[in-house]
C-alpha positions in Angstrom: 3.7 0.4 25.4 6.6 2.8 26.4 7.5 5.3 23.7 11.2 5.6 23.1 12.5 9.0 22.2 16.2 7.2 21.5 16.5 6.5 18.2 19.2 4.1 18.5 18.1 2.0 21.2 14.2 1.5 18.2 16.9 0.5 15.9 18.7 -2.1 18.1 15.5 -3.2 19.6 14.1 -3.7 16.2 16.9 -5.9 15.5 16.3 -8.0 17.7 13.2 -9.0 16.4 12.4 -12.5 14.6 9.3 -11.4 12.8 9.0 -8.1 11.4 5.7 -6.5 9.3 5.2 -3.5 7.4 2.2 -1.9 7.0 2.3 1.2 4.3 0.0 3.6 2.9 -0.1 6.7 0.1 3.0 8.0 1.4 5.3 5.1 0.6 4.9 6.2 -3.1 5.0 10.0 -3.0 9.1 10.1 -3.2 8.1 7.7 -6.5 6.2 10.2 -8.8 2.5 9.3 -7.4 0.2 11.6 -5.6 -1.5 11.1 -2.0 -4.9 11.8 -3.2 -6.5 11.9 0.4 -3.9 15.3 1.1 -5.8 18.3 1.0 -6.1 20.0 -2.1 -5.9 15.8 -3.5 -8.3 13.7 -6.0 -10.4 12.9 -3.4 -11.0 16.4 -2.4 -12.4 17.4 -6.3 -14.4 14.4 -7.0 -17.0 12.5 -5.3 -16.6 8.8 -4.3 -19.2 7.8 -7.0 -16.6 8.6 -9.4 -14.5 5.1 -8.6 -17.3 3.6 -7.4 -18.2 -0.4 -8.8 -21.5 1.6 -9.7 -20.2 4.5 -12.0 -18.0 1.8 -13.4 -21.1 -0.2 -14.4 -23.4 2.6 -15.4 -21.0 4.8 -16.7 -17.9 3.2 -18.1 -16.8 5.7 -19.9 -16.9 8.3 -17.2 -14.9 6.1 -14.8 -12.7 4.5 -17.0 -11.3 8.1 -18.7 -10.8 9.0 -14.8 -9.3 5.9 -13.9 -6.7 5.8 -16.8 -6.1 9.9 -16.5 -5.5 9.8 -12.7 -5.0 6.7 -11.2 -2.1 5.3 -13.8 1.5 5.8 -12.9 3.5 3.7 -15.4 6.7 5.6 -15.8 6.3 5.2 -11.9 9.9 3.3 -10.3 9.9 2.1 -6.4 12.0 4.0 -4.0 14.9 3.2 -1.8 12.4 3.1 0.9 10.7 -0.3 -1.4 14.2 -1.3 -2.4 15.1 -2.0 1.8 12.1 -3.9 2.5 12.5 -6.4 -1.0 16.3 -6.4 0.6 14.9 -7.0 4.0 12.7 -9.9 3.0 15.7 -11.4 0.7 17.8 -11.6 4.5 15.1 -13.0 6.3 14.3 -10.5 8.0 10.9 -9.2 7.0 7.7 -11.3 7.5 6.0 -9.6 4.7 4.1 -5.9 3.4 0.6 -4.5 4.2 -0.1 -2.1 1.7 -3.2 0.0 1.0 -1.6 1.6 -2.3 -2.4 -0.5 -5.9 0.4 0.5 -7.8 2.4 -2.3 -7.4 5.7 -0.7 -6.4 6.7 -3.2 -4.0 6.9 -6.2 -6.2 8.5 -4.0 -8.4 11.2 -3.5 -6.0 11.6 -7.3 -5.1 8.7 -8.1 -2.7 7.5 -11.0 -2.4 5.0 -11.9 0.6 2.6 -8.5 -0.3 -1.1 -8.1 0.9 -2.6 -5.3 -1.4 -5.3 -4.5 0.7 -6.8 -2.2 -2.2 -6.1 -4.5 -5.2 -3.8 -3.6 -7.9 -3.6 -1.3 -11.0 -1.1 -3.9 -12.4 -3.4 -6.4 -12.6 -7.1 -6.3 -15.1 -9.7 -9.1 -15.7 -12.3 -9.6 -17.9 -15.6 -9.4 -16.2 -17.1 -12.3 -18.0 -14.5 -14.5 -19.3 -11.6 -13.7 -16.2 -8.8 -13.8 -18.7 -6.3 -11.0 -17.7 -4.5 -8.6 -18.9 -1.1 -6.4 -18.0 -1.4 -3.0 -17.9 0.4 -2.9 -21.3 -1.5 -5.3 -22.8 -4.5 -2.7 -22.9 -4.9 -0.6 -25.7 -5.2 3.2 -25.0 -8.8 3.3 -27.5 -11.7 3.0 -27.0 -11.8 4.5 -23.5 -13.7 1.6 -22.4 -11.6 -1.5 -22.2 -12.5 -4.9 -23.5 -11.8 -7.9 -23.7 -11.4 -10.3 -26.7 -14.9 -11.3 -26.1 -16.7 -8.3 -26.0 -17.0 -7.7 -22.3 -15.5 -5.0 -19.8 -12.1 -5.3 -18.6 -11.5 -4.2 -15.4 -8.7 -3.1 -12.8 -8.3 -5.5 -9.8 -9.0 -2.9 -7.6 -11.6 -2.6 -4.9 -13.5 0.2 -5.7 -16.1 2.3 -3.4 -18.8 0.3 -2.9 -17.2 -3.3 -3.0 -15.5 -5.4 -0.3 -11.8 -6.3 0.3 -10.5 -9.8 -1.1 -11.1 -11.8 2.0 -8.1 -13.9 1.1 -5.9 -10.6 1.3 -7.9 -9.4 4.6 -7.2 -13.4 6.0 -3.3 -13.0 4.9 -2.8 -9.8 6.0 -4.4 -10.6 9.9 -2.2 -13.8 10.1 0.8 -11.8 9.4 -0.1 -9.3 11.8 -1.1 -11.8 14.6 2.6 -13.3 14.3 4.7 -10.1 14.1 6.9 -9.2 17.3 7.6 -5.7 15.3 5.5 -3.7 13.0 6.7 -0.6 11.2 4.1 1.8 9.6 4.6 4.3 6.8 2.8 6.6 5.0 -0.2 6.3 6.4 -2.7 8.3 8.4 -4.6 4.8 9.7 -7.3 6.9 9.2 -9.0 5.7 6.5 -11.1 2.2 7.5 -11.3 -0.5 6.8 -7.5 -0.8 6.2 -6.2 1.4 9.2 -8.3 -0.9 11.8 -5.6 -4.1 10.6 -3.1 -2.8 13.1 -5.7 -3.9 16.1 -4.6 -7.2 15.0 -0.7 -6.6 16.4 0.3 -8.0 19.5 3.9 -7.6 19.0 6.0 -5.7 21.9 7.7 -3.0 19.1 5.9 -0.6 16.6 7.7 2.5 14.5 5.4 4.8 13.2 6.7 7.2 10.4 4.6 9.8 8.5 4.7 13.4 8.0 1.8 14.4 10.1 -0.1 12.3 13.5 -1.6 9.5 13.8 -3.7 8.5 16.2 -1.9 5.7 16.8 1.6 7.7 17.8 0.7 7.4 21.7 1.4 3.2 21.2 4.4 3.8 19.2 7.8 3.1 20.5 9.4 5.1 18.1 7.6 8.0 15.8 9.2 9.7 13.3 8.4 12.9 10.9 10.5 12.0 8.1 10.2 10.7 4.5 9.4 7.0 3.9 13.6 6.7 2.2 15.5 8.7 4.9 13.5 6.2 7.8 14.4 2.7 5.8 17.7 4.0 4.8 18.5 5.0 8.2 17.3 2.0 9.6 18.8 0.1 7.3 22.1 1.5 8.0 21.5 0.7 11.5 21.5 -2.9 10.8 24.4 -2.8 9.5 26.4 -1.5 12.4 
């Protein structure tokens, strides 16, 4: 795949393309209030995995739950001119659809529609024995420990160390990929599996990469770029216009 250092001719390729994916990670969210834990110095650097494991969740609820609500919850949290393109682009016709491995929901907060969470959602909570659900508001802040009506657990729709993705989001996600003729990637190292090894599914002749540091998939990029997820989809964006 030839990598373009021409901006302009990425954007005017990319809009020539009939089906367009994007595949985002950690870094989507940033510019919106919410940390990259994986960044040095990050959540995953002080705790261990155990700690939002489906096992601590089970053994010690109120361990994981009083870590989940203090670091993992974002509500004040609005989506970004970066999500606001893509629920734009969609609207037009002229996205496919979103890959995302974040769970806070920001893109169908902006608009999206057609989104593959690959990591679950924080906005969304089920009982573990009945499966009614909940909203995030709809779950008092006492006892630490959430539960339903009926007694049991409540918990996130999240995939948690230790459990597999939703094979109906892992199906989605690989048919949208398989029909893309352009993929644009954000935020993400593709460094964490299984999520990052989704892009093998590609087979389209354009891909922009955009995040702050490599990847190691920047030597099959047409296009890479350094900057923040907003400046890239505004600028591309404005492109389109032209």
């Amino acid at each position: 795949m030839p990598f373009i250092m021409n901006r302009e001719e990425a954007a005017e390729r990319l809009k020539k393309a009939r089906r367009i994916v994007f595949f985002g990670g950690a870094g989507t969210s940033t510019e919106s209030g919410i940390p990259d834990f994986r960044s040095p110095g990050g959540v995953y650097d002080q705790i261990p995995e155990y700690v939002l494991s489906h096992q601590c969740m089970m053994r010690e609820p109120e361990r994981f739950f009083s870590f989940y609500r203090e670091n993992l919850l974002f509500p004040d949290a609005k989506p970004n001119q970066g999500h606001h393109v893509l629920a734009k682009w969609e609207r037009e016709g002229r996205l496919s659809g979103v890959i995302t491995q974040n769970i806070d929901g920001l893109h169908q907060a902006a608009g999206s529609v057609n989104v593959f969470e690959l990591h679950g959602s924080v906005r969304k909570n089920t009982c573990m024995h009945c499966k009614k659900t909940y909203a995030p508001e709809d779950i008092p802040q006492k006892p630490i420990v959430p539960r339903c009506t009926c007694g049991a657990i409540i918990r996130p729709d999240v995939v948690l160390f230790g459990e597999p993705l939703d094979e109906a989001v892992v199906d989605g996600a690989i048919h949208l990929l398989s029909q893309a003729d352009a993929l644009l990637v954000a935020g993400t190292s593709l460094s964490v599996y299984p999520a990052a090894g989704f892009l093998r599914y590609f087979r389209g002749d354009m891909m922009i990469i955009n995040n702050k540091t490599a990847t190691n998939m920047d030597r099959k990029a047409d296009l890479v770029l350094r900057e923040g997820f907003s400046e890239s989809m505004k600028w591309l964006d404005s492109e389109w216009e032209k």
